[in-house]
PASEBA-1860 file (N, C-alpha, C; in nm, 3 decimals):
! residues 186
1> XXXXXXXX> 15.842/-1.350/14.017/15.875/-1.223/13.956/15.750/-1.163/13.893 ~ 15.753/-1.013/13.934/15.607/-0.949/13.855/15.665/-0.934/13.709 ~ 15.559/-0.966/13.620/15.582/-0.924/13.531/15.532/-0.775/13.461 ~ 15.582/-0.694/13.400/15.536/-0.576/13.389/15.477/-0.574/13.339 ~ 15.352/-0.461/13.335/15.202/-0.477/13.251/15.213/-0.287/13.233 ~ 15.166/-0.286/13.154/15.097/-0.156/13.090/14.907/-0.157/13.105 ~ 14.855/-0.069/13.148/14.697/-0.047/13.191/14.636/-0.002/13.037 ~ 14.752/-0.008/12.952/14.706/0.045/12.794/14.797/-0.063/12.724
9> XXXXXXXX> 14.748/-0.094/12.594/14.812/-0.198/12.554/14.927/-0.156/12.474 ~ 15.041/-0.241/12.430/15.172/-0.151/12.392/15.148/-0.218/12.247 ~ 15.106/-0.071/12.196/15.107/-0.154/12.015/15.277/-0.155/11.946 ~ 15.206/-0.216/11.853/15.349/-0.244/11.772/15.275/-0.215/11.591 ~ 15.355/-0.232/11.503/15.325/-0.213/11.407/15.184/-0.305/11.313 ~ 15.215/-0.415/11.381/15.077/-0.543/11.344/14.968/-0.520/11.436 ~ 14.998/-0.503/11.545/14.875/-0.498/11.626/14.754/-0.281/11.632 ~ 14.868/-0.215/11.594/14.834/-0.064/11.602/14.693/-0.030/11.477
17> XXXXXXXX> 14.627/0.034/11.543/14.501/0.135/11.459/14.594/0.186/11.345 ~ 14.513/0.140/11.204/14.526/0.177/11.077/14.641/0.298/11.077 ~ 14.608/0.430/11.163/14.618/0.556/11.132/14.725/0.582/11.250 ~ 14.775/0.451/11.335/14.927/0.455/11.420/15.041/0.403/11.301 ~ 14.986/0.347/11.214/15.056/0.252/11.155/15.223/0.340/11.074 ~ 15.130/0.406/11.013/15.261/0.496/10.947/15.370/0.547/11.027 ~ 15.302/0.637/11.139/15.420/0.706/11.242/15.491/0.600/11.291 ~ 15.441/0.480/11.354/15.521/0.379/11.409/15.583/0.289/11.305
25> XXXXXXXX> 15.615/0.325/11.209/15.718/0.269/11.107/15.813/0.357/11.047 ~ 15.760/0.513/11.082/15.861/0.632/11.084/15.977/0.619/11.213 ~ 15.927/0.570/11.315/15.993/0.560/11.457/16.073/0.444/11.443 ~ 16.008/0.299/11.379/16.140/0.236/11.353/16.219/0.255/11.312 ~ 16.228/0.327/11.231/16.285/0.322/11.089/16.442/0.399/11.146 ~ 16.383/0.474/11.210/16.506/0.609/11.240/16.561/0.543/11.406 ~ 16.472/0.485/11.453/16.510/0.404/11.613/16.541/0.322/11.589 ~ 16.499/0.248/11.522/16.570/0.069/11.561/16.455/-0.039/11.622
33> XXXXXXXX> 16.403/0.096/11.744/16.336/-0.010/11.848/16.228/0.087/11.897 ~ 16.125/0.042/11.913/15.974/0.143/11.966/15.989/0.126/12.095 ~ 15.974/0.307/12.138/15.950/0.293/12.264/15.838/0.244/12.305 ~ 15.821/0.157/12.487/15.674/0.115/12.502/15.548/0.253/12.534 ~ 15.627/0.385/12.512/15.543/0.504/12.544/15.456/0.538/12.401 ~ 15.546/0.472/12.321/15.462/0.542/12.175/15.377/0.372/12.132 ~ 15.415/0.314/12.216/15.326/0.157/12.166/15.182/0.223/12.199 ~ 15.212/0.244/12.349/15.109/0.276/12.416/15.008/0.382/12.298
41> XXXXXXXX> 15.084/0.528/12.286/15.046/0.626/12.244/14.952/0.581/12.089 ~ 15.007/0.478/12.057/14.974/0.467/11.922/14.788/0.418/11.929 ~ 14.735/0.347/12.047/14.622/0.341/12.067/14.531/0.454/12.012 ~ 14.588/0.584/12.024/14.498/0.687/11.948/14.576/0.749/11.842 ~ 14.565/0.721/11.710/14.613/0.799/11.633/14.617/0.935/11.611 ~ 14.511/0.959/11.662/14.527/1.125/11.684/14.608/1.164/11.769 ~ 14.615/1.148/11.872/14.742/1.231/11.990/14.892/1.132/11.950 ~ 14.902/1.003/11.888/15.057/0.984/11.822/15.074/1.025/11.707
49> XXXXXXXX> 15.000/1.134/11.636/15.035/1.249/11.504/15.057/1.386/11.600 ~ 14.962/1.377/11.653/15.002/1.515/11.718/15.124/1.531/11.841 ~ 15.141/1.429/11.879/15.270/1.405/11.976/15.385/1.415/11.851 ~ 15.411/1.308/11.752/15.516/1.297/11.658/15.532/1.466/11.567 ~ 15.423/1.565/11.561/15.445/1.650/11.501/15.576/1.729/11.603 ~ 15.461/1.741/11.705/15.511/1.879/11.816/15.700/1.805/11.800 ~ 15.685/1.694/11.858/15.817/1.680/11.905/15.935/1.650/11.767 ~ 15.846/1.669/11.645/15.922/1.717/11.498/15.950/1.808/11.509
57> XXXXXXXX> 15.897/1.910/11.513/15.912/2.055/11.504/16.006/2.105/11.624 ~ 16.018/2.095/11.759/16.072/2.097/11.838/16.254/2.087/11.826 ~ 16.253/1.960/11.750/16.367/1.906/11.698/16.467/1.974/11.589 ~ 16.404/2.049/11.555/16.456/2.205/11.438/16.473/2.310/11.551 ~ 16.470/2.327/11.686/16.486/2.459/11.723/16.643/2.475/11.771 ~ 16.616/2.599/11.848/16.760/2.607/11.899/16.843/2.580/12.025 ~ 16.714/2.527/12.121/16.782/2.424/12.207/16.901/2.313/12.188 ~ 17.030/2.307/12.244/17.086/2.201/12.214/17.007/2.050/12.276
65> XXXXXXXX> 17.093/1.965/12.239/17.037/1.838/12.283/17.097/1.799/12.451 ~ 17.202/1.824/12.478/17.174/1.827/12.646/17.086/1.890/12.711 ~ 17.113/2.063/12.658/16.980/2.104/12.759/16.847/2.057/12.742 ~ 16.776/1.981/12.624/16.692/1.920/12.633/16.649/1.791/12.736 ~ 16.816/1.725/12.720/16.795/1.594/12.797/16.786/1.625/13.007 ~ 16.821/1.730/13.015/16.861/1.819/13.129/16.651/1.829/13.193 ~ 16.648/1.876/13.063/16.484/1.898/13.114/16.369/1.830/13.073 ~ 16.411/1.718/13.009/16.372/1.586/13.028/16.375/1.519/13.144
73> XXXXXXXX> 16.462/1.529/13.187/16.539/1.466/13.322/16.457/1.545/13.442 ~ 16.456/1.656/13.461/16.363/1.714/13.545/16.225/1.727/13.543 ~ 16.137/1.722/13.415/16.039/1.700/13.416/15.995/1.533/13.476 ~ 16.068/1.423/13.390/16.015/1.289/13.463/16.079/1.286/13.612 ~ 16.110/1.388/13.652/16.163/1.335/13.794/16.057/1.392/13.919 ~ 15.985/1.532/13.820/15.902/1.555/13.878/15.728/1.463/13.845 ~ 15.744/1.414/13.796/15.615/1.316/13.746/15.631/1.182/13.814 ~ 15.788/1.158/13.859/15.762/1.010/13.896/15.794/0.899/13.785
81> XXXXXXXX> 15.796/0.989/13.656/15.780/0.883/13.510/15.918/0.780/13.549 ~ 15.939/0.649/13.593/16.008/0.546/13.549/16.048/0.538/13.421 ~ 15.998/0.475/13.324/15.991/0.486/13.215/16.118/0.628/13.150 ~ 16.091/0.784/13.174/16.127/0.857/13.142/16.227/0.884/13.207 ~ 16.295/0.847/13.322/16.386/0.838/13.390/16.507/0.770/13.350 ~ 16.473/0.655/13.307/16.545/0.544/13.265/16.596/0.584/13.115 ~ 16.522/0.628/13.062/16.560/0.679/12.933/16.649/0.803/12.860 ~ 16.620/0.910/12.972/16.689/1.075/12.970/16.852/1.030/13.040
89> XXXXXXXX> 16.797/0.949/13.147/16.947/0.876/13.198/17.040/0.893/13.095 ~ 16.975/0.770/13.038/17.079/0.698/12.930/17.080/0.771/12.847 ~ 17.045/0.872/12.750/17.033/0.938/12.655/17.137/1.074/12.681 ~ 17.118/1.108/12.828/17.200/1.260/12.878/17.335/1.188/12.879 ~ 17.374/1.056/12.923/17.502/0.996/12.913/17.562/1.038/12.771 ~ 17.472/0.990/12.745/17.519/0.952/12.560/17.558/1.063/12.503 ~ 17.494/1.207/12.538/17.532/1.297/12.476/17.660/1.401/12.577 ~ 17.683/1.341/12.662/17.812/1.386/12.716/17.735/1.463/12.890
97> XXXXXXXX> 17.645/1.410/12.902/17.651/1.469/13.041/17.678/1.338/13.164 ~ 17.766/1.409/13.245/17.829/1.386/13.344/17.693/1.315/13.466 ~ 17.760/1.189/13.536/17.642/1.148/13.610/17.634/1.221/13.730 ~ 17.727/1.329/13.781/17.656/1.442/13.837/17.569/1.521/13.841 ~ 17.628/1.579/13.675/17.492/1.686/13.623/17.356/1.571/13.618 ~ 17.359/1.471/13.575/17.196/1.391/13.561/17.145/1.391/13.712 ~ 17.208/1.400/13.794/17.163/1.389/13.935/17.102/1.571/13.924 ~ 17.208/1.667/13.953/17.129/1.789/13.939/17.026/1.841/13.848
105> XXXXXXXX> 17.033/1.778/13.743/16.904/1.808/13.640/16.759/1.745/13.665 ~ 16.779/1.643/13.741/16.649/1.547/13.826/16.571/1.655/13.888 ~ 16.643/1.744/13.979/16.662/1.828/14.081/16.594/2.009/14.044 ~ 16.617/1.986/13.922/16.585/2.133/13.845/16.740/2.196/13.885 ~ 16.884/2.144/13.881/16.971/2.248/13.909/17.073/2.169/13.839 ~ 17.152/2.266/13.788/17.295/2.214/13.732/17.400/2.278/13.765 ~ 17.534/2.225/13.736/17.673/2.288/13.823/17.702/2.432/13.660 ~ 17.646/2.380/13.536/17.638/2.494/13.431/17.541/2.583/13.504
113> XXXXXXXX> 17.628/2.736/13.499/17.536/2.860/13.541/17.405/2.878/13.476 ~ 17.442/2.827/13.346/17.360/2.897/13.239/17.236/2.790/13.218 ~ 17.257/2.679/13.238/17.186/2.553/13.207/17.104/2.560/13.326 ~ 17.188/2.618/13.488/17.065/2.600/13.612/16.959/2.741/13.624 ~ 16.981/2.866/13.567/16.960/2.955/13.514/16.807/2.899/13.431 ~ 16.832/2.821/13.323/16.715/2.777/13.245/16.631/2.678/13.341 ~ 16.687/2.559/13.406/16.582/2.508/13.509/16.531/2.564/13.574 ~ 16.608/2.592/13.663/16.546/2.717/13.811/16.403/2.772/13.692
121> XXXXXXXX> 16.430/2.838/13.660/16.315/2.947/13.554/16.212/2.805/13.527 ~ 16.249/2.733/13.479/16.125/2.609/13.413/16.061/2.548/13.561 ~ 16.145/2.514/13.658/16.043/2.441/13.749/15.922/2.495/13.830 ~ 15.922/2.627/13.837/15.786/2.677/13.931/15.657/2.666/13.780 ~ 15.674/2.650/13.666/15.592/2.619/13.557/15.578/2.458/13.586 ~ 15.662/2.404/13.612/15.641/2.214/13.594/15.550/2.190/13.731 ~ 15.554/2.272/13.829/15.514/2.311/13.988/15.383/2.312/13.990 ~ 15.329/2.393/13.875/15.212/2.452/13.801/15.201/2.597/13.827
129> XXXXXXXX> 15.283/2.663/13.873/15.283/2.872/13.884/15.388/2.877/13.769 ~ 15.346/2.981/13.753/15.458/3.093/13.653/15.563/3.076/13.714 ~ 15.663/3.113/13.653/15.824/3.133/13.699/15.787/3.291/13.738 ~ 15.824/3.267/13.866/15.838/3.486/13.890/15.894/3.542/13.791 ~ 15.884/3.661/13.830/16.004/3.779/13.693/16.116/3.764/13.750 ~ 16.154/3.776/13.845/16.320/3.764/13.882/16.392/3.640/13.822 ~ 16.294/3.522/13.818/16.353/3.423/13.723/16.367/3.396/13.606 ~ 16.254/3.478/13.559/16.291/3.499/13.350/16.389/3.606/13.350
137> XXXXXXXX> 16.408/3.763/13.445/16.506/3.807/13.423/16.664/3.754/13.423 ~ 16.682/3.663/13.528/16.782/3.568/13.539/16.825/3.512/13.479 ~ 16.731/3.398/13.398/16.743/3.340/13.274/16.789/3.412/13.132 ~ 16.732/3.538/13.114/16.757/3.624/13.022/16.937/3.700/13.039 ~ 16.927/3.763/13.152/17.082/3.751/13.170/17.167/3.620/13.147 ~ 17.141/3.544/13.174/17.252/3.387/13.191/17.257/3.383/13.018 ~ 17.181/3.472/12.958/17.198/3.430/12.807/17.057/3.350/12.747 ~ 16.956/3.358/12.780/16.890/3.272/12.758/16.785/3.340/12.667
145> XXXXXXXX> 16.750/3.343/12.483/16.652/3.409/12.460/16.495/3.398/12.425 ~ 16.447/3.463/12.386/16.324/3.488/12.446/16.266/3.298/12.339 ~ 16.355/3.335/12.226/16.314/3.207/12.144/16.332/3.071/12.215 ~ 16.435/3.079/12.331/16.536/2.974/12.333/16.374/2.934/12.485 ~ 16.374/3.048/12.573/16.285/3.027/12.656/16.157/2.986/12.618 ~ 16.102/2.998/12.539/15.955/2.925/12.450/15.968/2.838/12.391 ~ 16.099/2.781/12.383/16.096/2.660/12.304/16.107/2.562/12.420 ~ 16.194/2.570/12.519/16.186/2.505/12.650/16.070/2.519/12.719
153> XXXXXXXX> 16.021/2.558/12.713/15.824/2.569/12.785/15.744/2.463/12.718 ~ 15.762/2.498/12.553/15.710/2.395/12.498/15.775/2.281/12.473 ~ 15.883/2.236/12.534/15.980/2.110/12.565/15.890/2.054/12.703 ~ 15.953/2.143/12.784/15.843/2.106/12.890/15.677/2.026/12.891 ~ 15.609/2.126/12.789/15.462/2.068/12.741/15.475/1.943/12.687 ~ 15.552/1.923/12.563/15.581/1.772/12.539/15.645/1.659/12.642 ~ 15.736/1.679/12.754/15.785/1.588/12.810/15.691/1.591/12.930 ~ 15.579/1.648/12.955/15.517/1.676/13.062/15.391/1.585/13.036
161> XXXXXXXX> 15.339/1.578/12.881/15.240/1.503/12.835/15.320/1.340/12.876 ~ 15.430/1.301/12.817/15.495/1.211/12.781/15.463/1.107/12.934 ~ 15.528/1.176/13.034/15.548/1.126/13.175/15.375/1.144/13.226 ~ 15.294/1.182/13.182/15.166/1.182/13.242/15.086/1.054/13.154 ~ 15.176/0.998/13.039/15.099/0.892/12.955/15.178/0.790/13.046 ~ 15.292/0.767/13.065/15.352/0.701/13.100/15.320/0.654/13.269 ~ 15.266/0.751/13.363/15.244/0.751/13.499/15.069/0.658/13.478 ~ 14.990/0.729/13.396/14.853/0.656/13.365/14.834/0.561/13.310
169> XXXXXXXX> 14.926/0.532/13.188/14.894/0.393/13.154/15.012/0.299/13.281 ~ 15.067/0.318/13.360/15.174/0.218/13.451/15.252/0.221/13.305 ~ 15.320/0.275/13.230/15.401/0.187/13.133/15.535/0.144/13.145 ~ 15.542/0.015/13.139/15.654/-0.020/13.158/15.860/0.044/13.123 ~ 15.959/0.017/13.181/16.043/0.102/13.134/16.092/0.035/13.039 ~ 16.142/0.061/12.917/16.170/0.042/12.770/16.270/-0.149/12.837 ~ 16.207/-0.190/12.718/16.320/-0.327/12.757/16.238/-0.426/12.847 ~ 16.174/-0.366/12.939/16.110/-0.472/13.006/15.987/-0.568/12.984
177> XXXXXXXX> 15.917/-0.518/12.865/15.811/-0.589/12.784/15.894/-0.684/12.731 ~ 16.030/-0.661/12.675/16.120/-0.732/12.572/16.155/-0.863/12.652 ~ 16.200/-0.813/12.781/16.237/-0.948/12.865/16.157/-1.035/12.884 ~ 15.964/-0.977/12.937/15.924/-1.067/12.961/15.860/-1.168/12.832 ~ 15.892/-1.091/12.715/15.861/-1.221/12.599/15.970/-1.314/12.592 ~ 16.084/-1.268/12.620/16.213/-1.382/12.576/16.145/-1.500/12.681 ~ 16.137/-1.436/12.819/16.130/-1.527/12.944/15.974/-1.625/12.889 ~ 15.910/-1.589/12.831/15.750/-1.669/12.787/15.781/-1.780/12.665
185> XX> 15.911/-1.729/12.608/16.007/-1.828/12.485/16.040/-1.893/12.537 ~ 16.130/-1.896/12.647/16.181/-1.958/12.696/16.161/-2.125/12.756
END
């Protein structure tokens, strides 16, 4: 059996740079359990303050939390992120989406008008082009406003960093560092 490795090392609270130390005891505290993306992340204290801000602030807007997990789900699906896959999964469950819709949100599309309305519009940006105008007009009809659309762009920017840490360092998907210590106890 391979065991999973990370190409960056997965800190934890004893092993993390002075200046990871705080945020990754903010993340327990409220998680339970560190993801291996912010172990990783914590290697530079500067980009795990500036990752933990953005995605603070983010967390006050007016996106709900499905359509977040919706485009979570489509961003790591377009990155490839494992890791982020495995996680939006389980998380879009949790908050009531249907394992249909997680299949169409992979996809950039949902069976909600209004929710595929906001993908459609986000994926020619995740693509790397602008969304045409016919697709922000679209989006804007389906209800979508101008606040609600800039906050999903910059959802995008954060889950887009996330799955590009996760694709470069190889990082493992949450849980599987965990197994292979029990199995080294063992």
């Amino acid at each position: 059996m391979k065991t999973a490795m990370s190409r960056f090392p997965v800190h934890d609270e004893l092993t993390a740079p002075d200046g990871s130390v705080p945020v990754l005891r903010g993340a327990l505290a409220t998680a339970g359990q560190l993801p291996n993306f912010l172990g990783v992340l914590a290697g530079s204290p500067a980009a795990l303050r500036g990752y933990a801000r953005f995605r603070g602030e983010l967390r006050h807007g007016s996106l709900t939390r499905p359509t977040l997990e919706r485009i979570s789900l489509a961003v790591a699906q377009h990155h490839r992120s494992q890791p982020g896959l495995a996680l939006h999964a389980r998380t879009a469950r949790a908050v009531g989406i249907g394992i249909d819709e997680v299949a169409l949100a992979r996809e950039f599309d949902s069976g909600d008008p209004e929710q595929a309305a906001l993908l459609h519009y986000l994926r020619p940006l995740v693509e790397g082009d602008g969304p045409p105008m016919h697709l922000h007009e679209e989006a804007r009809e389906a209800g979508w406003s101008d606040e609600q659309l800039l906050e999903a762009i910059a959802f995008v920017a954060l889950e887009s960093f996330t799955a590009m840490v996760n694709v470069a360092g190889d990082v493992p998907v949450d849980g599987s560092m965990e197994e292979t210590r029990q199995l080294r106890a063992a």
